[in-house]
LODO-996323 format. One record per residue (C-alpha): residue number from 1; x, y, z. Coordinates in pm, 1 decimal. Last residue first. Example, Ala and Ser with C-alpha at 12.3 -4.5 7.8 and 13.67 -1.06 7.14 Angstrom:
<rs>
num  X  Y  Z
2  1367.0  -106.0  714.0
1  1230.0  -450.0  780.0
</rs>
This chain:
<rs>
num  X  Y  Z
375  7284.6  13853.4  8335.2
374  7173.5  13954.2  8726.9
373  6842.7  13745.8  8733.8
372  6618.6  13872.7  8983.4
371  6497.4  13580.1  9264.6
370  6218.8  13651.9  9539.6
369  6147.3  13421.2  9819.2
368  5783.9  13586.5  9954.7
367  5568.4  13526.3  10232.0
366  5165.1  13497.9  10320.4
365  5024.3  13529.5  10690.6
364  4683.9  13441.4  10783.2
363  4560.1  13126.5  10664.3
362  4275.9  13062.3  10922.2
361  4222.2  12721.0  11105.6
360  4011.2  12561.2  11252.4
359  4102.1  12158.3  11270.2
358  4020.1  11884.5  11029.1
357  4167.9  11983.3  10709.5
356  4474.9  12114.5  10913.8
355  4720.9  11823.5  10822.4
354  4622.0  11799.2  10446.1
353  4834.0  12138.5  10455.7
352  5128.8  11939.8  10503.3
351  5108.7  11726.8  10247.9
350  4976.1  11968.2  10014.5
349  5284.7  12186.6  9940.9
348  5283.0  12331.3  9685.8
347  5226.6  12710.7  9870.6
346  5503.4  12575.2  10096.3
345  5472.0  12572.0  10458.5
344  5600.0  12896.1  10685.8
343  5579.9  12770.6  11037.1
342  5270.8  12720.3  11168.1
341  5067.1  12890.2  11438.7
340  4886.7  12711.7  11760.3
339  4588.1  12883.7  11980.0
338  4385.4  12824.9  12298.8
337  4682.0  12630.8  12477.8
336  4535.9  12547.0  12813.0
335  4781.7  12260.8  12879.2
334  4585.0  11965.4  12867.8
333  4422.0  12086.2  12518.6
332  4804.5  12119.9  12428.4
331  4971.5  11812.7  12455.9
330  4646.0  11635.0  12325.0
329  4730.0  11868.4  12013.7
328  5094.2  11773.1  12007.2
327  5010.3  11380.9  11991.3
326  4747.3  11464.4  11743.6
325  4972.6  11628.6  11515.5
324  5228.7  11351.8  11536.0
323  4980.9  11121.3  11435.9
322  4869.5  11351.9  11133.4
321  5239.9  11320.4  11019.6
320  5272.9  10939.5  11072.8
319  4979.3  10838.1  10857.4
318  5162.0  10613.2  10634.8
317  5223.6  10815.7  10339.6
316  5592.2  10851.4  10430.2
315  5773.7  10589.5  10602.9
314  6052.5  10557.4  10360.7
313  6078.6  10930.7  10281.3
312  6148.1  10996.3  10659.6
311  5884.4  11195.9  10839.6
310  5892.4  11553.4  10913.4
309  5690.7  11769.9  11133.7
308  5861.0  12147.8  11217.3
307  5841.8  12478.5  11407.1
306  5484.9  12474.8  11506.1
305  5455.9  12812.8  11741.4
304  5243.6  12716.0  12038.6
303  4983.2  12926.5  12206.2
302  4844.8  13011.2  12584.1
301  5177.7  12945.9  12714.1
300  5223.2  12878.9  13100.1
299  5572.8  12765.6  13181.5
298  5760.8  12853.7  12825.6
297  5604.8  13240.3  12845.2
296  5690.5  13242.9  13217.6
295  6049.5  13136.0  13115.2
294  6107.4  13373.1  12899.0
293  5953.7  13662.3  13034.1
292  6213.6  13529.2  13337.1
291  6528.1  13533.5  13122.3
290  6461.9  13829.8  12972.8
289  6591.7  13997.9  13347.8
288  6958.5  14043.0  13277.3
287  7015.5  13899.5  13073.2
286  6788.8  13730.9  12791.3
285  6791.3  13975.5  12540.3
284  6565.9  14022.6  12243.2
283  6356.2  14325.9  12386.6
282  6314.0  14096.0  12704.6
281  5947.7  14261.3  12672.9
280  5933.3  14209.2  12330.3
279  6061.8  13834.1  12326.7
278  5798.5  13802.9  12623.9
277  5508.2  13836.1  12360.6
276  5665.6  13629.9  12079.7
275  5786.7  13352.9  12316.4
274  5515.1  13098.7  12162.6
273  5555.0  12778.4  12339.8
272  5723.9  12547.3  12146.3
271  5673.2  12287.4  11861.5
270  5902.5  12024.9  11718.6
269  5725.3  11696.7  11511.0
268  5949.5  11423.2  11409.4
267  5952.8  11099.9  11223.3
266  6153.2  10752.1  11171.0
265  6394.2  10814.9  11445.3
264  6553.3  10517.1  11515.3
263  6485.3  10316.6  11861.1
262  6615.3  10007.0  11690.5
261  6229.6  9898.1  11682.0
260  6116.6  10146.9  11508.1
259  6106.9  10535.8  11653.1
258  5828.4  10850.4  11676.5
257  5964.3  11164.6  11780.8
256  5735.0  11405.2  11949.8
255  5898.9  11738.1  12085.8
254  5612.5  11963.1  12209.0
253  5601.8  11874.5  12625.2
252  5932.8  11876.2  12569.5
251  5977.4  12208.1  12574.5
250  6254.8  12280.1  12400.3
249  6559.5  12496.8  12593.9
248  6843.5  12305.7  12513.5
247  6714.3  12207.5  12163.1
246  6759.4  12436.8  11961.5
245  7091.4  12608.2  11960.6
244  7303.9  12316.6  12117.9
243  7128.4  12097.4  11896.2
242  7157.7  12332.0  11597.5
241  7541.9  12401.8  11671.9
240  7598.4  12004.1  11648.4
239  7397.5  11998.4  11374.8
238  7590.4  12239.6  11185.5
237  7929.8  12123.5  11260.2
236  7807.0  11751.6  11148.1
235  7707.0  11939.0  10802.1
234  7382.7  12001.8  10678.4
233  7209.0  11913.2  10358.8
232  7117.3  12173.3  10094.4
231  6767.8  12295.9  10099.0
230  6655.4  12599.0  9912.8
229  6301.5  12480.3  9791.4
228  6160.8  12174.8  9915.8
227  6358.6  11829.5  9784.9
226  6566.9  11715.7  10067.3
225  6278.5  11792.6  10300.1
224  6204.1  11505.2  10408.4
223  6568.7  11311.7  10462.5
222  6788.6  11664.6  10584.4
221  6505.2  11661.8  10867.3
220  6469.6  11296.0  10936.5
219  6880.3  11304.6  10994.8
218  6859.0  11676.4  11187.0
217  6608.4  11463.3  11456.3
216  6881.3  11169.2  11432.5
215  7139.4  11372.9  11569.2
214  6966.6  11517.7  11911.2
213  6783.4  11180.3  11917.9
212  6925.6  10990.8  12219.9
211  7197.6  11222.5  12365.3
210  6982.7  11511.6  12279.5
209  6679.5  11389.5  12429.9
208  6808.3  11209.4  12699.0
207  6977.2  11549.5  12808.6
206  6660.7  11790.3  12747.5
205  6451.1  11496.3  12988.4
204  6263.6  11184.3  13051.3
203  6178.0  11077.6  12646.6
202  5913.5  10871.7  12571.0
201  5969.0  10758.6  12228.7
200  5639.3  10713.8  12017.5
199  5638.9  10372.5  11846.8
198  5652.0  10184.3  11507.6
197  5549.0  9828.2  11402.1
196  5370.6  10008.1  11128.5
195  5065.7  9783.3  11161.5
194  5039.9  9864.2  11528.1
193  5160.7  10243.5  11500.7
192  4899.7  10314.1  11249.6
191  4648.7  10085.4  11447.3
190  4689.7  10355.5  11766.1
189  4633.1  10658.2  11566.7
188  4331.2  10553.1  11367.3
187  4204.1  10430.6  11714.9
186  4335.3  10785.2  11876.8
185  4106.4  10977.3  11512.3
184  3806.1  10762.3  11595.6
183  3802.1  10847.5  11975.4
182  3784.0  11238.7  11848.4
181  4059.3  11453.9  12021.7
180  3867.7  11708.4  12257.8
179  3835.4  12062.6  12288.2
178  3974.4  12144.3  11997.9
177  4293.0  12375.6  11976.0
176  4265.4  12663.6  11680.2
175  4516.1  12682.3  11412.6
174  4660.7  13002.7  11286.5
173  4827.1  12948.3  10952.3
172  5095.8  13008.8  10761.4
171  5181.2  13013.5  10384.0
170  5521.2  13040.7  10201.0
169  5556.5  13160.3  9846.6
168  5802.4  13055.3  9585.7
167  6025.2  13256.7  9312.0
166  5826.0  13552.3  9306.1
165  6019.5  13837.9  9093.0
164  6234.0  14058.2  9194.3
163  6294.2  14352.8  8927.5
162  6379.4  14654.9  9123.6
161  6027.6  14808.7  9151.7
160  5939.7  14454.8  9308.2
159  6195.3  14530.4  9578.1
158  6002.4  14813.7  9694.0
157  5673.2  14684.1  9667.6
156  5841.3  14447.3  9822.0
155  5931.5  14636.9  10168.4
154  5670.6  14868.1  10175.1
153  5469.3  14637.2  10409.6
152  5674.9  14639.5  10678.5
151  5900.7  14332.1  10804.0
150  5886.7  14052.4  10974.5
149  6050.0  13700.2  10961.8
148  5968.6  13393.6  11082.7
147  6122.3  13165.3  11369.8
146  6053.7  13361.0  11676.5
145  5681.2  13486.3  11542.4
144  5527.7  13794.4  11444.2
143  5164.8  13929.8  11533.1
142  4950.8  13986.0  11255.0
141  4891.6  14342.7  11128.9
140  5135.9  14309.0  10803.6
139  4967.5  13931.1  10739.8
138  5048.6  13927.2  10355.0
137  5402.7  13943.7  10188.5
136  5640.7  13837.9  10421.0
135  5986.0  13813.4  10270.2
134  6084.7  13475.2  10340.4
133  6345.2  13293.9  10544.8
132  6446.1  13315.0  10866.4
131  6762.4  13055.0  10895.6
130  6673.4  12668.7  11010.5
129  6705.3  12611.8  10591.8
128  7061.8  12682.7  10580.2
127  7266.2  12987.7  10537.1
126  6983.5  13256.3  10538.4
125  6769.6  13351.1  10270.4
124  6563.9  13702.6  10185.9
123  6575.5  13557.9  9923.9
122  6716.9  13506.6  9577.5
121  7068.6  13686.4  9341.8
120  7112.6  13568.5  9020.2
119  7415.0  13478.7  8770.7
118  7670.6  13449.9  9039.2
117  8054.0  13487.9  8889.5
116  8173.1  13624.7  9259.5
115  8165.1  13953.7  9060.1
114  7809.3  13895.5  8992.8
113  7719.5  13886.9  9324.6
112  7907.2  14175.6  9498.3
111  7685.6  14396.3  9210.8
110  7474.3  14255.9  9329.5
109  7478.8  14344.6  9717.3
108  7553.3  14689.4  9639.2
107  7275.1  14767.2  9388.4
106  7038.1  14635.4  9620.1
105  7179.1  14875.2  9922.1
104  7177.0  15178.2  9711.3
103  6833.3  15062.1  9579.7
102  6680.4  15051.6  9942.5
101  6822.2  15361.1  10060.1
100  6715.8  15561.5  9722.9
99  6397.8  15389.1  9777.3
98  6320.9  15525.9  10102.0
97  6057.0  15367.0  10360.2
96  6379.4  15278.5  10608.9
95  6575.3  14976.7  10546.5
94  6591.0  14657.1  10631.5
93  6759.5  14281.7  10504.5
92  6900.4  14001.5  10689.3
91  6950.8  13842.5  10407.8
90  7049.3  13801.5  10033.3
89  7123.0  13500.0  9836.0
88  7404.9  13445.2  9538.6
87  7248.3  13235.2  9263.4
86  7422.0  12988.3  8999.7
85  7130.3  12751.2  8944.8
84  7268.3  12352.9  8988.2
83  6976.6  12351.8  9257.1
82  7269.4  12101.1  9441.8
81  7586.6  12278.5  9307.3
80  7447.4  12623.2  9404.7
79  7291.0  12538.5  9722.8
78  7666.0  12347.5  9818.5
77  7844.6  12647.3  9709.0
76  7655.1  12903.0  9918.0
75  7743.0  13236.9  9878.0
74  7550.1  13486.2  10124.2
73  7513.0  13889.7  10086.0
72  7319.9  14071.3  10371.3
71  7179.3  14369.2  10375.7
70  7133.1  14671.7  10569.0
69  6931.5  15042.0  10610.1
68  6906.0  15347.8  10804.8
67  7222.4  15491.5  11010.2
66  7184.6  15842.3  11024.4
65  7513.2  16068.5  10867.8
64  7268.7  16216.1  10663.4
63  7194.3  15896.6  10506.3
62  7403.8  15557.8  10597.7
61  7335.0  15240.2  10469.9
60  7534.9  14931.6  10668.9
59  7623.9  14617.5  10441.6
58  7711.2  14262.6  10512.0
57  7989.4  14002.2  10379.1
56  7929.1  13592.8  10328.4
55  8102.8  13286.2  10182.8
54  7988.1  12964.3  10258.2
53  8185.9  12658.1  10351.0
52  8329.3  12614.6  10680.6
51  8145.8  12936.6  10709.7
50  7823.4  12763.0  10750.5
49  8030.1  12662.7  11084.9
48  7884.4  13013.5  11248.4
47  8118.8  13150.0  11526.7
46  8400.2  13230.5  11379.5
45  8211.2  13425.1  11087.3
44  7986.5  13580.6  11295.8
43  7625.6  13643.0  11147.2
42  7448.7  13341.1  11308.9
41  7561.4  13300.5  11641.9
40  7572.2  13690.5  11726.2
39  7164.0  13702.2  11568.1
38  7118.8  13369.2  11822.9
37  7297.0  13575.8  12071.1
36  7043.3  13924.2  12009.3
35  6729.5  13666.2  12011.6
34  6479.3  13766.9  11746.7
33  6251.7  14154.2  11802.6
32  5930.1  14070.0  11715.8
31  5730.1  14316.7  11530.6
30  5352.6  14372.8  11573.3
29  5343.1  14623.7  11798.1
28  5525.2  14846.2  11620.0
27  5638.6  15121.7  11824.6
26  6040.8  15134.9  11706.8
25  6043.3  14870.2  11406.4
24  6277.7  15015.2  11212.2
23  6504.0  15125.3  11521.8
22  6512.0  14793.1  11721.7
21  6570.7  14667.6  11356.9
20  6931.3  14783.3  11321.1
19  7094.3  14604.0  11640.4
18  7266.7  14347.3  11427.7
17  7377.2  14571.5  11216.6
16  7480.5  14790.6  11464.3
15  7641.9  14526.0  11659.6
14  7780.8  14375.9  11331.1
13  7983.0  14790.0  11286.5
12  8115.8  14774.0  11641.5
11  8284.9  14453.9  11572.9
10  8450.9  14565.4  11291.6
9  8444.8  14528.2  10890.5
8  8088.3  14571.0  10775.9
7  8102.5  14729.6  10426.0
6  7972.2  15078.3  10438.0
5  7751.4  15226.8  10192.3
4  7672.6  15620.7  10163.8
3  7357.4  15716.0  10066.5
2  7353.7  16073.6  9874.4
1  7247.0  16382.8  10051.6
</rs>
């Protein structure tokens, strides 16, 4: 029977979409299932302020009347005028081990592309930068993470049959705590701030933080990473979502923001306790009992995801990265935290990885932004 492909119109239909993966990943203990709202948040159109802007529609795949695949089709003007390359993104992509399902659902989304006048289509991509990102490509039988995608491993050999190509790759790594912080790395630490005239903020609580800094975090972020792959700057809707978002639950145990003398951000590092585990368990809910795998796993965490460290261009160079690392680390040695794992860091880029020269670490996980020209 041939696929059929259904444009998502109603209410009903995101849910399913949305709802999708439970069924891909049904028994694998590797997957973690993301938060159902934050999926709500993202993919609505009256919800999401990328739509003040961007231009978006998603896909169901339906064989033998079974629901088995989706995708995701973005526009994103600013991306577009900023990279000045003329490519549509897709997203939020699954599909069962069938290539009929998968090329059905290809076919759709570019063809939806190039009659929006986009010359190539990239991703998997979200709206902005904060969105999963990254086909993974290495790491199938490594535990998933909140902020990084998973997906099985015949999922670009699939899409390399249809003429993706690697655009950029994305490494992470697992990081293991020391037992101590070396007396010459807290002098090092201590005479960068002297000389730099620059301090760490001591923040009392969630509210401080966001009245304080909420703003100014998204500032150093749109500043440092202006220039990595698929950034476009964010709007004031957009960091007003991302604070309420992000940073109502952080831990602030692992939010370090170092500030000048005008108590201005100059440099940031978020982590959190890992919520991978009690993400399954909620199975991406947090009502009516997620809540409290949730909370256990932000209580008492035996490892911390590294969402972000970013330092303004202006103070970059001057050691303000590796402090921030150190400040998290001592965080977690007096916490019982065994094990930390990054974010996805560019392949290129060896500013970051300079962080982990002097810890244990093991690159572990490997993904994938793909681009196929359409013309």
């Amino acid at each position: 029977m041939a696929v059929e492909i259904k444009k998502v119109i109603t209410r009903r239909d995101l849910r399913k979409f949305i709802m999708l993966p439970f069924k891909i990943y049904k028994g694998n203990q590797y997957w973690v299932p993301p938060l159902i709202m934050d999926e709500y948040n993202s993919l609505r159109k009256d919800i999401n302020p990328s739509f003040d802007f961007a231009e978006a529609e998603y896909w169901l795949a339906y064989k033998e009347g079974k629901l088995v695949g989706r995708i995701a089709g973005i526009l994103n003007p600013p991306a577009v005028e900023k990279w000045g390359v003329k490519n549509a993104r897709f997203g939020w992509v699954e599909f069962i081990d069938d290539e009929e399902v998968a090329k059905a659902l290809f076919d759709t989304v570019e063809t939806w592309a190039k009659e929006h006048g986009m010359e190539g289509l990239q991703g998997p991509m979200g709206f902005i930068d904060t969105d999963n990102e990254g086909m993974l490509v290495e790491g199938f039988e490594e535990l998933g993470t909140l902020p990084m995608i998973y997906n099985h491993a015949y999922y670009p050999k699939m899409i390399e049959s249809f003429g993706y190509v690697k655009d950029v790759d994305w490494l992470e790594f697992e990081v293991q705590s020391p037992e101590s912080i070396p007396e010459k790395v807290l002098r090092v630490n201590n005479l960068v701030l002297k000389r730099s005239g620059l301090k760490i903020a001591q923040v009392k609580n969630r509210k401080e933080l966001v009245a304080k800094y909420g703003k100014q975090l998204f500032d150093v972020v749109d500043d440092a990473y202006s220039e990595l792959y698929g950034t476009v700057p964010l709007t004031e809707r957009q960091v007003d979502a991302l604070i309420k978002q992000y940073l109502g639950f952080v831990s602030l145990r692992y939010v370090k923001v170092v500030v000048d003398a005008n108590d201005r951000a100059a440099a940031i590092a978020v982590a959190l306790p890992s919520l991978s585990r009690a993400l399954q368990k909620a199975r991406g809910r947090i009502f009516p009992i997620g809540w409290i795998y949730l909370l256990r796993a932000l209580k008492n965490p035996k490892s911390i995801d590294l969402y972000l460290i970013a330092t303004r261009k202006e103070y970059q160079g001057k050691g303000l990265n590796a402090l921030l690392m150190t400040e998290i680390t001592r965080a977690a040695i007096e916490d019982g935290v065994k094990t930390a794992e990054t974010s996805g860091e560019l392949e290129t880029n060896e500013k970051v990885q300079q962080l982990w020269r002097y810890y244990d670490t093991r690159q572990h996980k490997r993904r994938r932004a793909y681009v196929k020209k359409l013309t």
